[in-house]
SENU-576451 format. One record per residue (C-alpha): x, y, z negated; residue in three letters. Coordinates in steps of 0.2 Angstrom, whole numbers. Each point is the difference from the previous one (the first is absolute). Layout:
N
+-------+-------+-------+-----+
!     X !     Y !     Z !   r !
+-------+-------+-------+-----+
!     X !     Y !     Z ! ALA !
...
+-------+-------+-------+-----+
END
This chain:
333
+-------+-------+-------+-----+
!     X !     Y !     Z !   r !
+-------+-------+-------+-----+
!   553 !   963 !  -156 ! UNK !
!   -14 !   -10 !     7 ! UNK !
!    11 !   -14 !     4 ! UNK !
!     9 !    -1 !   -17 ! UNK !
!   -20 !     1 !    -9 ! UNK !
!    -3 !   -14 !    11 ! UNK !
!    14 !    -9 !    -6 ! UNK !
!    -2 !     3 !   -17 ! UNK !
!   -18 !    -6 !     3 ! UNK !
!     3 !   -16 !     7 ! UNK !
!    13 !    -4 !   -14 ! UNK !
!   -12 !     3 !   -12 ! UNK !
!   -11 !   -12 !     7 ! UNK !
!    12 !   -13 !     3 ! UNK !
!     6 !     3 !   -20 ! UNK !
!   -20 !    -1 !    -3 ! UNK !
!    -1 !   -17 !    11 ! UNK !
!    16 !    -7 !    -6 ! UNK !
!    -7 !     2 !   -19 ! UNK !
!   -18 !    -8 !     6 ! UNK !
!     9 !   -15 !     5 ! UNK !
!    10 !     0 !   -14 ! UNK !
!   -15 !     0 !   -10 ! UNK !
!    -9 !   -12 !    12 ! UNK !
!    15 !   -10 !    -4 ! UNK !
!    -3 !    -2 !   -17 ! UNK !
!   -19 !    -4 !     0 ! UNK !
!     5 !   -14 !    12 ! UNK !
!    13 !    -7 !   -11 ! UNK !
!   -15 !     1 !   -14 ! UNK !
!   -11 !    -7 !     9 ! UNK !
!    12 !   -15 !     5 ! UNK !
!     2 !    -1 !   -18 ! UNK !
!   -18 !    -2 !    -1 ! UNK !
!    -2 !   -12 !    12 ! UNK !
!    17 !    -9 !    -7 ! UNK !
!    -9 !    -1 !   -19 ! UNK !
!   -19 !    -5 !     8 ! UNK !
!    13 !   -14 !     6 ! UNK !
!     5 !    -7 !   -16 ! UNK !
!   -18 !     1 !    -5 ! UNK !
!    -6 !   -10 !    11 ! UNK !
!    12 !   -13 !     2 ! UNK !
!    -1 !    -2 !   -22 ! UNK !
!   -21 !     0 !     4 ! UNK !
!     3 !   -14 !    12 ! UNK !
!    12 !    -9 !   -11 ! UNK !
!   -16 !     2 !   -14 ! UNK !
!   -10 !    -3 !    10 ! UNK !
!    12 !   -17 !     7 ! UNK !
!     1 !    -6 !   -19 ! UNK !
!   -19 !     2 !    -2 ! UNK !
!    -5 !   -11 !    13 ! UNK !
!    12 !   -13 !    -7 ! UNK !
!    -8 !     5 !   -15 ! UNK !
!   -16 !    -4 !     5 ! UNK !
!     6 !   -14 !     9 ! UNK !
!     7 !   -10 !   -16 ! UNK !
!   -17 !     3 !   -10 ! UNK !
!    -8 !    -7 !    17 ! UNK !
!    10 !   -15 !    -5 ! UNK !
!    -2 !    -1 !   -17 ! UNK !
!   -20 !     2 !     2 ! UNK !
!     1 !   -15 !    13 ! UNK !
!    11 !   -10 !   -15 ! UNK !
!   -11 !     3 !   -12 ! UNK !
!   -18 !    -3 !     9 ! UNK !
!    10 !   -15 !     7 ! UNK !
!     4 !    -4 !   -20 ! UNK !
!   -18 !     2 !    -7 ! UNK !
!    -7 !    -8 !    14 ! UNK !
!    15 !   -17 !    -6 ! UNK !
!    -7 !     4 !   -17 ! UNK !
!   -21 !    -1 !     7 ! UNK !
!     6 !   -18 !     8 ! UNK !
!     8 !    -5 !   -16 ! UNK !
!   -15 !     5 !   -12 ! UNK !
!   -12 !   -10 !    11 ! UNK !
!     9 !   -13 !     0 ! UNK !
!     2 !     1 !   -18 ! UNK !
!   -19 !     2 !    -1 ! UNK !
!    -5 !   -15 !    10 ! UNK !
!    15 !    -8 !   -11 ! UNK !
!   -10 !     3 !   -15 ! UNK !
!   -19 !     0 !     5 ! UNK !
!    -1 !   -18 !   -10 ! UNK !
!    12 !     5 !   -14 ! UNK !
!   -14 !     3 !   -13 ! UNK !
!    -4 !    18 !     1 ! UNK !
!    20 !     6 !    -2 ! UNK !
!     5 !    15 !     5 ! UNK !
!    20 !     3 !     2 ! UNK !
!     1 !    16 !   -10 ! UNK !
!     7 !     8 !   -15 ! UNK !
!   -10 !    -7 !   -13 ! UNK !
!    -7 !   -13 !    12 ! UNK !
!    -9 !   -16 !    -8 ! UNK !
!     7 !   -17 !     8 ! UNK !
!     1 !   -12 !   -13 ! UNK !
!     0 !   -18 !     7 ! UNK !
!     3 !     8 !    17 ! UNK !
!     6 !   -14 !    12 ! UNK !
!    13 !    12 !    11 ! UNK !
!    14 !   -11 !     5 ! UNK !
!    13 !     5 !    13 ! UNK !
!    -7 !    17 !     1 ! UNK !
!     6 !    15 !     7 ! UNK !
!     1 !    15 !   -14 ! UNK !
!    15 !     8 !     2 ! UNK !
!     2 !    17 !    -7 ! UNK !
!   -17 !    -1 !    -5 ! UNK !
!    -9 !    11 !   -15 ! UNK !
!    -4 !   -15 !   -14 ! UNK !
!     2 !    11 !   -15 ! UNK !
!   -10 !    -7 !   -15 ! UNK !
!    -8 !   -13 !    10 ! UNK !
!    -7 !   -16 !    -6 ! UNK !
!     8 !   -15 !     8 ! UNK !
!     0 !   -10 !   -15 ! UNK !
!    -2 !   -20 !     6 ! UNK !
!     2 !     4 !    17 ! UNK !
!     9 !    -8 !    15 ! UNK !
!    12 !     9 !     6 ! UNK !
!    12 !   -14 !     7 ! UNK !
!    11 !     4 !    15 ! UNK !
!    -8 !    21 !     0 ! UNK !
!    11 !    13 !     7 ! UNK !
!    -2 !    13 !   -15 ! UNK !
!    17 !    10 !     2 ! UNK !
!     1 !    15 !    -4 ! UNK !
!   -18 !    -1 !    -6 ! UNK !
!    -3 !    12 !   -15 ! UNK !
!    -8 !   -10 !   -14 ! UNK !
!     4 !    11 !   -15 ! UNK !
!   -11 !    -6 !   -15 ! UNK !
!    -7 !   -15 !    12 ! UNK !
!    -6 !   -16 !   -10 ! UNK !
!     4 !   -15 !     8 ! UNK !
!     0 !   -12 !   -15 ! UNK !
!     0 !   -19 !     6 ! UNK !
!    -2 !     5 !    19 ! UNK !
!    11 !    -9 !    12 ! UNK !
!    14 !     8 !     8 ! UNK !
!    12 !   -14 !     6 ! UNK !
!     9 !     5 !    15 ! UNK !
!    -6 !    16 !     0 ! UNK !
!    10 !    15 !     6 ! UNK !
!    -1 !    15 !   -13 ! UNK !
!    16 !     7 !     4 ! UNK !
!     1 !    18 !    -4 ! UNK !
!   -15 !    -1 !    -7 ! UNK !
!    -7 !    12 !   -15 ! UNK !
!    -5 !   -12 !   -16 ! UNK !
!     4 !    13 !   -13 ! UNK !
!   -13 !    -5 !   -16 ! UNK !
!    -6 !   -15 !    12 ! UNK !
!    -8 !   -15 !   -10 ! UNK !
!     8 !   -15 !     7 ! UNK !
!    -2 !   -13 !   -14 ! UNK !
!    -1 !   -18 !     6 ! UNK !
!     3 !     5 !    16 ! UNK !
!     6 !   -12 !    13 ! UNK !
!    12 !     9 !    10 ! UNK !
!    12 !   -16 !     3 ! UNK !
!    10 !     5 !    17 ! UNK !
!    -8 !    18 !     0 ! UNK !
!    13 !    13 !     7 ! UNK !
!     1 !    12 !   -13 ! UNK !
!    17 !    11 !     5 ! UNK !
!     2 !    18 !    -4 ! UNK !
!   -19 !     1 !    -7 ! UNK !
!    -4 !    10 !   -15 ! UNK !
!    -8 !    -9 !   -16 ! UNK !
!     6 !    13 !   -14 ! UNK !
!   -12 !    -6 !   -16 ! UNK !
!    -9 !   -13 !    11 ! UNK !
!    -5 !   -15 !   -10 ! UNK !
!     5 !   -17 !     8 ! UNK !
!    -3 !   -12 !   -17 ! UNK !
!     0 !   -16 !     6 ! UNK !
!     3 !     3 !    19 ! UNK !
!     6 !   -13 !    10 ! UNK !
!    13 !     6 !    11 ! UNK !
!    13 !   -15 !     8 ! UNK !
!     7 !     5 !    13 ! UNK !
!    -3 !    16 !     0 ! UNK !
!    11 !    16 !     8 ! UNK !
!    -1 !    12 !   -14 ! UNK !
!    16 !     9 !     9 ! UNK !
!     5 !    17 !    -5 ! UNK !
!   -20 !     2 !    -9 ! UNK !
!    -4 !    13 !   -13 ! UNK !
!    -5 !    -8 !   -16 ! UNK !
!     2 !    11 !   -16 ! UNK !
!    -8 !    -4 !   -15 ! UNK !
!    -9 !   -15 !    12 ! UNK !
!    -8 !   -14 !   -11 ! UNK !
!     7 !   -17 !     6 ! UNK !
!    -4 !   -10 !   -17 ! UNK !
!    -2 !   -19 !     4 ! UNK !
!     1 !     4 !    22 ! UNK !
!     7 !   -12 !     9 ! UNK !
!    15 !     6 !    12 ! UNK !
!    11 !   -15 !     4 ! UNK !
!    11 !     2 !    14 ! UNK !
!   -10 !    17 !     3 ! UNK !
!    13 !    14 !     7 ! UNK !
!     2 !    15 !   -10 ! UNK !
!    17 !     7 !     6 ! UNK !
!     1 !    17 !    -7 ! UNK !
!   -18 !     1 !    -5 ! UNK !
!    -1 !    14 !   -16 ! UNK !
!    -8 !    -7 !   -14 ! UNK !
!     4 !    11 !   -15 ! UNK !
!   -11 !    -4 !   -14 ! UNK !
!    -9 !   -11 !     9 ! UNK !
!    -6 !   -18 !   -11 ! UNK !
!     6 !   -16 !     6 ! UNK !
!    -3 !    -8 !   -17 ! UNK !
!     0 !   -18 !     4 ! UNK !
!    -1 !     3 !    19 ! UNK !
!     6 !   -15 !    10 ! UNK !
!    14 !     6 !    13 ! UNK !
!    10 !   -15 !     3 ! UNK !
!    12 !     0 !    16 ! UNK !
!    -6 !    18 !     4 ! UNK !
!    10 !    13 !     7 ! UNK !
!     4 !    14 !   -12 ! UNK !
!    14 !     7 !     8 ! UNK !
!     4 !    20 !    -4 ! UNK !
!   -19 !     1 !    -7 ! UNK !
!    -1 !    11 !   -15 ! UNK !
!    -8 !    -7 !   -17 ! UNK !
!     4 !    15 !   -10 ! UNK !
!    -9 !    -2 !   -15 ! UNK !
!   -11 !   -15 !     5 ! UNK !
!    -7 !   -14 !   -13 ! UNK !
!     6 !   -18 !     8 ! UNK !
!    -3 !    -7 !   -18 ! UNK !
!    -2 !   -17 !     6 ! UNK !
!     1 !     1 !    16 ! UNK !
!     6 !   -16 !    10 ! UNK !
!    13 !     8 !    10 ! UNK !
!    12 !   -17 !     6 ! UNK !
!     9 !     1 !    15 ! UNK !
!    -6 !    18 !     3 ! UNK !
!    12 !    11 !     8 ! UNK !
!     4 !    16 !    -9 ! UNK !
!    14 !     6 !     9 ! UNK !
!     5 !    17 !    -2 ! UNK !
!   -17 !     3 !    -9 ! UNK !
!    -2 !    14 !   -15 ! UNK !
!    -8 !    -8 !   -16 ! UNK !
!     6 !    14 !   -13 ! UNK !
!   -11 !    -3 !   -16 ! UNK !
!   -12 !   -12 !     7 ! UNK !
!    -5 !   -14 !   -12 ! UNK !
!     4 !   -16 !     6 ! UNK !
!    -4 !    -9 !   -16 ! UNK !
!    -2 !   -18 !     2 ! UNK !
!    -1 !     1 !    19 ! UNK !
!     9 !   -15 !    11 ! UNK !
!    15 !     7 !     9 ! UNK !
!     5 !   -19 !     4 ! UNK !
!    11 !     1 !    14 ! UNK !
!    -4 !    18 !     3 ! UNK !
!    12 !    12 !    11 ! UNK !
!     2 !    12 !    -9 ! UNK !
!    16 !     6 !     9 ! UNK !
!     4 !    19 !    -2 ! UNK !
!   -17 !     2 !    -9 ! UNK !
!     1 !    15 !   -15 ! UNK !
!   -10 !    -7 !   -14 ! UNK !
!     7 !    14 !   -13 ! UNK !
!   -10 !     2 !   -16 ! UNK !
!   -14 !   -13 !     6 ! UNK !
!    -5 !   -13 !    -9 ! UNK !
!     4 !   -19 !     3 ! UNK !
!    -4 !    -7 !   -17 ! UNK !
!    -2 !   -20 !     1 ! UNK !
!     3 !     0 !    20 ! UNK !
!     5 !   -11 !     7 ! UNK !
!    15 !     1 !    11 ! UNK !
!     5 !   -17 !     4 ! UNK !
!    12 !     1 !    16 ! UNK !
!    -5 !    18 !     4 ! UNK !
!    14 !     9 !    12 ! UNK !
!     2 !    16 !   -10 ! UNK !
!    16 !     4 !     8 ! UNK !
!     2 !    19 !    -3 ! UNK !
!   -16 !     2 !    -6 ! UNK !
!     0 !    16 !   -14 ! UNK !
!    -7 !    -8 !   -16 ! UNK !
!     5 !    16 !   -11 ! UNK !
!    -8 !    -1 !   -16 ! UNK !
!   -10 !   -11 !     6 ! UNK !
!   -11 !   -13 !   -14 ! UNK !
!     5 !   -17 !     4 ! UNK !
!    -4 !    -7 !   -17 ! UNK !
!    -4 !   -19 !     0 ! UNK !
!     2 !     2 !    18 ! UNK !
!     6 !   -15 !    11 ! UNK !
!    14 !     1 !    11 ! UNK !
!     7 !   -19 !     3 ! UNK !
!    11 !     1 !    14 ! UNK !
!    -4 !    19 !     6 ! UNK !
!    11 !    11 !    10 ! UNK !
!     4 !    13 !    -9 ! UNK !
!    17 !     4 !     8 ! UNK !
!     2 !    20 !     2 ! UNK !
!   -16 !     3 !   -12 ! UNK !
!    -1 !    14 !    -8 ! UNK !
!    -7 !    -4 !   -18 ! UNK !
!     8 !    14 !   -11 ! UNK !
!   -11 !     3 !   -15 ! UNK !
!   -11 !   -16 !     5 ! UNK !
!    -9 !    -9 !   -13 ! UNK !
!     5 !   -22 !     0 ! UNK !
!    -7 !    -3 !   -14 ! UNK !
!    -1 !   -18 !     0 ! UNK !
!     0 !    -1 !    18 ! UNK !
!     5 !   -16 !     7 ! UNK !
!    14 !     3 !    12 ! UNK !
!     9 !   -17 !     2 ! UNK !
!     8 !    -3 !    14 ! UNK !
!    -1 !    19 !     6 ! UNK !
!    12 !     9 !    12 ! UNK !
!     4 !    15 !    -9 ! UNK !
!    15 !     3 !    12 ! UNK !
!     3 !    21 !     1 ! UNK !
!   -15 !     0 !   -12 ! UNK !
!    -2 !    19 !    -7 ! UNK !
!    -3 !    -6 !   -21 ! UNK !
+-------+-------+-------+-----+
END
């Protein structure tokens, strides 16, 4: 019997120790699943903390391009500054007075020139693209050759300007007033000009491909040999315009007044001249091939010897219009 309690004994403890290792068992697959998770978290903490330091790294660069940017910009205002020490107390600012300012081949590109005065100044040969002149007056200053590409001349006062040669391409001059500017050779490509005044401005052989000018006045603007093509005129007054040899291929002239303007030996190819206005013009040899002339007012018009073959004049008004020796081939009547 004292054998068989022994037994009984021992098995009792091995079930006991078998059930402790069970349980020890279980604590260490916890605690591996602890240890598995403390894992995760620190790799995703060093991947944070990874991403911080490149973080940090790209603001270290972006502070090193900007100190290295605003110390470019202290070089250039110095140098602006010695530029201007003898420039008769003028500042380059919004509002800035500089009239009679001799500033030829200058350098102020994307500069803030809103309002200024640069009215009789010499701005020959400057680099002012991009430059933001809203409102600026720069009546009778010189601007030949300059480069005012991009530039902001909304509400600018350019009359009798001289900005023969000036590079003028995609800048904005909605409601600026160029009266009596002189403008040969000028690159007026793809500019913004709405409701511009051009009345009496000089622009012979200036280039103005695809330049807006809706509502713009062009009265009695001289434009001979410039380039016109796919610019649009929507609206505009070119009463008396001289407009010979221009080329306005392509170009949109729906409702503008064209009375008594010189279209002599104008392209005028594909151009759509619906509802405008061409009362006395005068046509002579102008290539209107294909050119939309719908109800168009053509009275007392001349058209000796004009291409008019595949033009579309439904509902056009040739009220004593002059038409001998016209090709009317294909015309639309």
């Amino acid at each position: 019997m004292a054998i068989e309690a022994l037994e009984a004994e021992l098995e009792a403890n091995l079930t006991a120790l078998a059930a402790d290792l069970d349980t020890a068992e279980a604590d260490l697959d916890y605690v591996e699943t602890q240890l598995a998770d403390l894992d995760v978290r620190i790799l995703t903490l060093e991947n944070g903390i990874a991403a911080l330091e490149g973080e940090v790294s790209t603001l270290e660069n972006a502070i090193a391009d900007i100190t290295q940017t605003l110390d470019e910009h202290a070089a250039d205002i110095q140098a602006l500054e010695e530029d201007l020490a003898n420039v008769n107390s003028c500042y380059l600012v919004p509002y800035g007075k500089c009239e009679d300012a001799e500033m030829q081949g200058m350098n102020l590109s994307g500069k803030d020139l809103r309002w200024i005065d640069l009215r009789n100044a010499n701005l020959s040969g400057a680099n002012l693209s991009e430059a933001d002149m809203f409102g600026a007056d720069l009546s009778v200053a010189n601007l030949s050759g300059a480069d005012m590409s991009g530039a902001n001349l909304d509400f600018a006062t350019l009359v009798v300007a001289d900005m023969s040669g000036a590079n003028l391409s995609e800048a904005s001059l909605a409601f600026a007033s160029l009266a009596g500017a002189s403008m040969p050779g000028a690159n007026l490509s793809g500019a913004f000009l709405p409701v511009a005044d051009l009345t009496v401005a000089y622009l012979a052989d200036a280039d103005l491909t695809g330049a807006i000018l809706m509502k713009a006045n062009l009265a009695f603007a001289y434009l001979e040999y410039a380039d016109l093509t796919d610019a649009d005129f929507d609206n505009a007054d070119l009463t008396g315009a001289d407009l010979a040899y221009a080329d306005f291929t392509n170009a949109y002239l729906e409702q503008a007044d064209l009375t008594g303007a010189n279209l002599y030996h104008a392209d005028l190819t594909g151009a759509s001249l619906a509802f405008a206005t061409l009362i006395m013009a005068n046509l002579d040899y102008a290539d209107l091939t294909g050119a939309i002339l719908y109800h168009a007012d053509l009275t007392d018009a001349n058209l000796v010897d004009a291409n008019l073959t595949d033009a579309d004049l439904y509902g056009a008004d040739l009220t004593d219009a002059n038409l001998d020796y016209a090709d009317l081939t294909d015309a639309d009547l």
